[in-house]
DRENPA-3360 file (N, C-alpha, C; in nm, 2 decimals, always signed):
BEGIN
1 = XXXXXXXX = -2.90/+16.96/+5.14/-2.88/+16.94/+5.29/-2.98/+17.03/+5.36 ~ -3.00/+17.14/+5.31/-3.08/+17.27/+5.44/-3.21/+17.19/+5.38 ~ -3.24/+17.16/+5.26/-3.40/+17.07/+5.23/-3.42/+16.95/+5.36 ~ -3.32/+16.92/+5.34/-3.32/+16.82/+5.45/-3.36/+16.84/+5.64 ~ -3.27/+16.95/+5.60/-3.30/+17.00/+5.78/-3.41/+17.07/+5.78 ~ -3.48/+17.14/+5.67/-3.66/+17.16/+5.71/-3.73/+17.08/+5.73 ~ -3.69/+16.94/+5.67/-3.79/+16.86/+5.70/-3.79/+16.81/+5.81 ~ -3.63/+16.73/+5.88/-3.62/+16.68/+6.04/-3.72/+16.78/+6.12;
9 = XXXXXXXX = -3.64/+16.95/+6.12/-3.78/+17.03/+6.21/-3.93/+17.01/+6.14 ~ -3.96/+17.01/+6.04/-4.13/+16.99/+6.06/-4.16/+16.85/+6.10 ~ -4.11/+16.78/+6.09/-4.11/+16.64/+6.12/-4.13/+16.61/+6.29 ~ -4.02/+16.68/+6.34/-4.02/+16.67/+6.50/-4.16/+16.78/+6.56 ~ -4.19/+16.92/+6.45/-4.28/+17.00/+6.47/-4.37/+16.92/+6.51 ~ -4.46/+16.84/+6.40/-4.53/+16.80/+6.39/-4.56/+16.64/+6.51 ~ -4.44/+16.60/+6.57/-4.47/+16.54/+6.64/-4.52/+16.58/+6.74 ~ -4.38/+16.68/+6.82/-4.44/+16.74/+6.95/-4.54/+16.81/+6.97;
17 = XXXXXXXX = -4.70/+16.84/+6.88/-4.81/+16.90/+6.88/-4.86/+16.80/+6.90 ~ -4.84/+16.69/+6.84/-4.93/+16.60/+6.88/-4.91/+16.49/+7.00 ~ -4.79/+16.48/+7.03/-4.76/+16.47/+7.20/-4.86/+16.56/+7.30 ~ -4.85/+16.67/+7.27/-4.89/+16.77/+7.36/-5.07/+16.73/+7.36 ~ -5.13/+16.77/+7.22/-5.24/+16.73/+7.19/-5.28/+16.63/+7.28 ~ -5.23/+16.57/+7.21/-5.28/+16.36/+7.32/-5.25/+16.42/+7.46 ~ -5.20/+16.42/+7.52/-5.16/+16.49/+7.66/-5.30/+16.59/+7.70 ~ -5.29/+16.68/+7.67/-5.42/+16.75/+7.69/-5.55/+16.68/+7.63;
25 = XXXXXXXX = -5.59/+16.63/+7.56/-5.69/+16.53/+7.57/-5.73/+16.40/+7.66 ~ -5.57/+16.36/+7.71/-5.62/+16.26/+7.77/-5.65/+16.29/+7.98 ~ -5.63/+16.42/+7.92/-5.70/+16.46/+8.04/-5.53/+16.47/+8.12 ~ -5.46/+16.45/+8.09/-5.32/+16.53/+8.19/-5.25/+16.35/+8.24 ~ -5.27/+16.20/+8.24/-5.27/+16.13/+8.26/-5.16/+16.08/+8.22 ~ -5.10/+16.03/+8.30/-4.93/+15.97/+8.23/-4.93/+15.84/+8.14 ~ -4.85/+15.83/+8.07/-4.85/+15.70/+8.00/-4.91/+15.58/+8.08 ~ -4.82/+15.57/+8.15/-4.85/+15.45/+8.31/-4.97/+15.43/+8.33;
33 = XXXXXXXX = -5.08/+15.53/+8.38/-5.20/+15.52/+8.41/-5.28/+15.50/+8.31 ~ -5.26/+15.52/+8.15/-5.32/+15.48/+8.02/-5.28/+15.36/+7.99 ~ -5.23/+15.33/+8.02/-5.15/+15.16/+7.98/-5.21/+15.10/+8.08 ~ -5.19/+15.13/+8.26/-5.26/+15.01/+8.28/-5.42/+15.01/+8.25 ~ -5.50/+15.12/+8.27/-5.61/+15.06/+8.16/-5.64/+15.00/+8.09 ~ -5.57/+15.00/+8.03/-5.57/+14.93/+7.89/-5.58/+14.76/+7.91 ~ -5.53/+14.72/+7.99/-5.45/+14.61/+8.06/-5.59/+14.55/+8.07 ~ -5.61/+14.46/+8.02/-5.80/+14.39/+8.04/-5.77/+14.33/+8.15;
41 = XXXXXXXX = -5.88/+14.35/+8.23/-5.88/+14.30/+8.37/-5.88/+14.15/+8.41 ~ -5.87/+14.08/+8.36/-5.90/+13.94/+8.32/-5.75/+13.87/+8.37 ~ -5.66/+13.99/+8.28/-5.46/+13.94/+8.33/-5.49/+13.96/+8.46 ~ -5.56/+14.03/+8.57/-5.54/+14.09/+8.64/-5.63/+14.06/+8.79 ~ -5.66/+13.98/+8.77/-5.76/+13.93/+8.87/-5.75/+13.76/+8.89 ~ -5.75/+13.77/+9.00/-5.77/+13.65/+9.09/-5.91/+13.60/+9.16 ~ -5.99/+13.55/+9.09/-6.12/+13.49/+9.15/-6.07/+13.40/+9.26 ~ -6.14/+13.44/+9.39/-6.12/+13.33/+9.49/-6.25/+13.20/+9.52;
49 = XXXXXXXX = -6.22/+13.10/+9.61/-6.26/+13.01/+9.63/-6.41/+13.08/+9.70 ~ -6.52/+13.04/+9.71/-6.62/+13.12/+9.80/-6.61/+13.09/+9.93 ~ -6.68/+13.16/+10.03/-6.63/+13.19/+10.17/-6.76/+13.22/+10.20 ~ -6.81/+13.08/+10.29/-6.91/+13.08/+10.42/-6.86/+13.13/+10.55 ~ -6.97/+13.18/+10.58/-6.93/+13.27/+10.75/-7.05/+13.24/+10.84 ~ -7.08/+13.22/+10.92/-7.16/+13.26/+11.02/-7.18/+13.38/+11.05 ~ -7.34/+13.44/+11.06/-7.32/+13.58/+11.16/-7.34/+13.58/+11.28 ~ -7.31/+13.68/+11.32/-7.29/+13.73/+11.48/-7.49/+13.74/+11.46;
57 = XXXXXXXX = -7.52/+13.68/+11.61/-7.65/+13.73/+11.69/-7.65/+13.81/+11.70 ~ -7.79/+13.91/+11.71/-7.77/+14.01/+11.73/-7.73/+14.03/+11.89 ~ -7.73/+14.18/+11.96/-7.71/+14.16/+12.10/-7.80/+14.07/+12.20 ~ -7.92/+14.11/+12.17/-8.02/+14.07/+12.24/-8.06/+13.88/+12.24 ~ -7.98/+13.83/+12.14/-8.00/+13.71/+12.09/-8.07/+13.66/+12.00 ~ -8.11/+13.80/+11.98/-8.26/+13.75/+11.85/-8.20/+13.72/+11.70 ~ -8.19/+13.65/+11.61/-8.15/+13.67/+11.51/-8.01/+13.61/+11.48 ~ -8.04/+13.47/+11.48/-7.92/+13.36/+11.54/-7.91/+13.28/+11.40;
65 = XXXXXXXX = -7.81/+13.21/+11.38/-7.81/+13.07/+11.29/-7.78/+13.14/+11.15 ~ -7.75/+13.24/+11.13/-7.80/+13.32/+10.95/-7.65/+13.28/+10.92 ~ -7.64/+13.28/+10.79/-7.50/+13.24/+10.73/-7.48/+13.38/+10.60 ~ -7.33/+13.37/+10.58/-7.36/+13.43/+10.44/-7.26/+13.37/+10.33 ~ -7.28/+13.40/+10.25/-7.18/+13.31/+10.14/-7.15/+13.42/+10.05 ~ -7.03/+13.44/+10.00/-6.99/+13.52/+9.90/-6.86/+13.45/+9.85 ~ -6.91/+13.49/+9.72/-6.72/+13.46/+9.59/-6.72/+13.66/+9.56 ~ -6.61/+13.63/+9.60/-6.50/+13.78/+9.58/-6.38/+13.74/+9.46;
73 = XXXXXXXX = -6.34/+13.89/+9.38/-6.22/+13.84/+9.29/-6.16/+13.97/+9.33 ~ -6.04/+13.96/+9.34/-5.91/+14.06/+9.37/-5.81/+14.12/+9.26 ~ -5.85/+14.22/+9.22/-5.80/+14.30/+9.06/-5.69/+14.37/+9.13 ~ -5.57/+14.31/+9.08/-5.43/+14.36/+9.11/-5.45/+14.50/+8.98 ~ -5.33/+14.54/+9.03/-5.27/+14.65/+8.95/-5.22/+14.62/+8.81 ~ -5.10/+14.48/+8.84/-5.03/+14.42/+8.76/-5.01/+14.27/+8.80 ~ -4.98/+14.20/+8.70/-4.91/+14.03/+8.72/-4.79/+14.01/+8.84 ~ -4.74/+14.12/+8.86/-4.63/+14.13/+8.96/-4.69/+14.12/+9.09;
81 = XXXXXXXX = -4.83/+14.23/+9.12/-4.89/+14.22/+9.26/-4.98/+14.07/+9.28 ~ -4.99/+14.04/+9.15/-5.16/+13.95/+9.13/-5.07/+13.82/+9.23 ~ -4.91/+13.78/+9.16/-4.81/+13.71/+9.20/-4.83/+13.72/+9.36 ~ -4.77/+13.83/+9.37/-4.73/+13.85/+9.54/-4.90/+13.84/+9.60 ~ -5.02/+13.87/+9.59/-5.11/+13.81/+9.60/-5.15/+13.72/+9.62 ~ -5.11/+13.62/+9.54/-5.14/+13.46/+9.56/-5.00/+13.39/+9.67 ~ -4.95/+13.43/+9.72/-4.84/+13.42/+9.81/-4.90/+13.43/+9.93 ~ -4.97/+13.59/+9.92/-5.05/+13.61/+10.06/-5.17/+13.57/+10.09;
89 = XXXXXXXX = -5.22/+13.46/+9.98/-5.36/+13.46/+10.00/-5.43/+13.34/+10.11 ~ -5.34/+13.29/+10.16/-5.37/+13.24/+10.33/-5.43/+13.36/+10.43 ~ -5.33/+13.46/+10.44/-5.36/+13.59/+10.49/-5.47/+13.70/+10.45 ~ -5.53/+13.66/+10.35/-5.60/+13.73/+10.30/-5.78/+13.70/+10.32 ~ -5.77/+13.50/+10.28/-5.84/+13.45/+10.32/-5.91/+13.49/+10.46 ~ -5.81/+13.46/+10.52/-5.83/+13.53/+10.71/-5.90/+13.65/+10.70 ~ -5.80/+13.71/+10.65/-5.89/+13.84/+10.66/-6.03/+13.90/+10.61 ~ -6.07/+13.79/+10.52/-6.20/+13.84/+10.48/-6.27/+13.76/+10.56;
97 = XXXXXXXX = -6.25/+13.60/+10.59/-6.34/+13.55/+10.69/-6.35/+13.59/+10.78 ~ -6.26/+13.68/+10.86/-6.32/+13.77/+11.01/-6.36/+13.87/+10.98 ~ -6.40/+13.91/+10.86/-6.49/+14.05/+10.84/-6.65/+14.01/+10.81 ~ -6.63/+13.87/+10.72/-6.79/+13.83/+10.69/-6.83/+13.81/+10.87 ~ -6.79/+13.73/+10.92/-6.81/+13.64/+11.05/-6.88/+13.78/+11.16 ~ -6.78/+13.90/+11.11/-6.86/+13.99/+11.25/-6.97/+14.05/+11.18 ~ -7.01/+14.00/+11.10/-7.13/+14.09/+11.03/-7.23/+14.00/+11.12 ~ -7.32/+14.07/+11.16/-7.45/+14.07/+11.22/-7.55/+14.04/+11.05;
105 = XXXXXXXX = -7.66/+13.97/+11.09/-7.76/+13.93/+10.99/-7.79/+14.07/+10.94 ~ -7.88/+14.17/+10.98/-7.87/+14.32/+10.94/-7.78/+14.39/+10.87 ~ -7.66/+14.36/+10.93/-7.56/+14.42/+10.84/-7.54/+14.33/+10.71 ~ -7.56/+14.20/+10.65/-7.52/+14.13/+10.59/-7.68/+14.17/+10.49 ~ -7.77/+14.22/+10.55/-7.88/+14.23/+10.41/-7.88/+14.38/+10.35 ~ -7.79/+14.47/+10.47/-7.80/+14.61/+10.39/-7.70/+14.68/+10.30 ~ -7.80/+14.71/+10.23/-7.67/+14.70/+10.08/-7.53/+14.87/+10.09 ~ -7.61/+14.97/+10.17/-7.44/+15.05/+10.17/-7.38/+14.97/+10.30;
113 = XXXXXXXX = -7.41/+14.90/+10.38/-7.31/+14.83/+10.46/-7.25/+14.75/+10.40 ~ -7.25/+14.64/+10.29/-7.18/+14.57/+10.23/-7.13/+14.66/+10.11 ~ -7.15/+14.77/+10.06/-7.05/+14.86/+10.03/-6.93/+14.92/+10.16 ~ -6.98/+14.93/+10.26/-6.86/+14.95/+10.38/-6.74/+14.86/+10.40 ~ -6.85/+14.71/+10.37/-6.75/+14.57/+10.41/-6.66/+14.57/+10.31 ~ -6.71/+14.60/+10.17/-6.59/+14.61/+10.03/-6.49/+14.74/+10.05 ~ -6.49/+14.84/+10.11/-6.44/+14.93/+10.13/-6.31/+14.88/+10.27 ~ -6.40/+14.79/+10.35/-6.30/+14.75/+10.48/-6.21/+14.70/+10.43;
121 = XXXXXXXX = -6.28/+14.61/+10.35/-6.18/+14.45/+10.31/-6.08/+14.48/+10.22 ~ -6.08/+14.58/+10.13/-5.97/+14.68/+10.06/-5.90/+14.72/+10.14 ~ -5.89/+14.83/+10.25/-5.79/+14.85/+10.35/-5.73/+14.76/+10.44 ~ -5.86/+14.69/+10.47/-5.74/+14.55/+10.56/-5.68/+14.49/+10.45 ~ -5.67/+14.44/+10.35/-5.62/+14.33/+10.24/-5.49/+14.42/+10.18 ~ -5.49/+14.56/+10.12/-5.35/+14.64/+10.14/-5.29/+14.64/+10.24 ~ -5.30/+14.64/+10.34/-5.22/+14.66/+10.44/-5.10/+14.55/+10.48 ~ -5.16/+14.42/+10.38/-5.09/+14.34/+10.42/-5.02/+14.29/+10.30;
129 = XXXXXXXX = -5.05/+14.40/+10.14/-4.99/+14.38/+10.04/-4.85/+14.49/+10.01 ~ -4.80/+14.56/+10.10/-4.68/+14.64/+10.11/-4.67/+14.68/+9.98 ~ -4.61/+14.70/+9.87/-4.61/+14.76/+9.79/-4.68/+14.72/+9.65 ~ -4.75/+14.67/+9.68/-4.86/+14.59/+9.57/-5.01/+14.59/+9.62 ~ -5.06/+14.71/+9.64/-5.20/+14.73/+9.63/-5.28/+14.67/+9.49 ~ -5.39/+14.63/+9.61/-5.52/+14.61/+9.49/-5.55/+14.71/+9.42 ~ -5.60/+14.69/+9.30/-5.69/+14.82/+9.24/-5.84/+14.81/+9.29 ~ -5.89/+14.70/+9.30/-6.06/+14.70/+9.35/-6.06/+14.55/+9.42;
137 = XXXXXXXX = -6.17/+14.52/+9.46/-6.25/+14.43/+9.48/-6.38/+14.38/+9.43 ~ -6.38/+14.29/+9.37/-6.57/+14.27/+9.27/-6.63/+14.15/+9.36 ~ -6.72/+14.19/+9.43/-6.81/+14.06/+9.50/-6.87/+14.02/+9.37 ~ -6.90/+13.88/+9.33/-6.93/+13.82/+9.26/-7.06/+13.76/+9.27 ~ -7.02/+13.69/+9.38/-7.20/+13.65/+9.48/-7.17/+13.71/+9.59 ~ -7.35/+13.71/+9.63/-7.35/+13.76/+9.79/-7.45/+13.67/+9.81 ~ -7.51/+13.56/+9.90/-7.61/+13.52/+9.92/-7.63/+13.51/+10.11 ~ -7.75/+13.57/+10.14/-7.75/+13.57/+10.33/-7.86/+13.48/+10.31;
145 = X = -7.85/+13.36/+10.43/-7.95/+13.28/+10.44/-7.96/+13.28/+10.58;
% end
């Protein structure tokens, strides 16, 4: 019996070093945030339909008629948000077509301003996902004509 109970403790020893270990290697990161990594983004994403916009003239009127076209995909967290995502995605639609539409031609060819517009369209698009935030946004195409 006591042969026995050395081994349960080296047994359990030996696990919790290596809990700890993995823990400290993986940089302090909870199971949760290792798992969803793991999670291939593919479960997790919603490619949308593409979306023509017109731009705004500029003030002066110069720089009229330009269009832009982009396909966007929407990387939920989980199958649960990706769900409640496709629910809102009337609302969502909207919301990206009145962000392409106030782009001015200028803003639509400069590349950290269409880093700004991915950055917008992430805060407006949570806002309207209540407890199912996106994890990203991937413009797919961008084409300004």
């Amino acid at each position: 019996m006591r042969g026995f109970s050395i081994f349960l403790v080296t047994v359990f020893s030996i696990a919790i070093v290596i809990a700890v270990s993995y823990f400290l290697i993986s940089g302090g990161k909870t199971n949760t945030e290792a798992f969803l990594k793991k999670i291939p983004i593919a479960n997790r994403t919603l490619e949308l339909d593409p979306f023509v916009a017109n731009l705004e003239a500029l003030e002066d009127g110069t720089v009229g008629g330009h269009y832009v076209r982009a396909s966007l995909a929407l990387v939920f967290k989980n199958k649960k948000a990706m769900k409640y995502g496709k629910e809102m995605l009337p609302a969502i639609r909207d919301i990206i077509l009145s962000k392409l539409s106030s782009l001015t031609y200028n803003d639509a060819i400069d590349t950290p301003k269409r880093q700004g517009l991915k950055e917008g369209l992430y805060t407006s698009i949570n806002q309207y996902m209540g407890g199912f935030p996106l994890e990203e946004i991937l413009i797919i195409e961008y084409i300004v004509e």
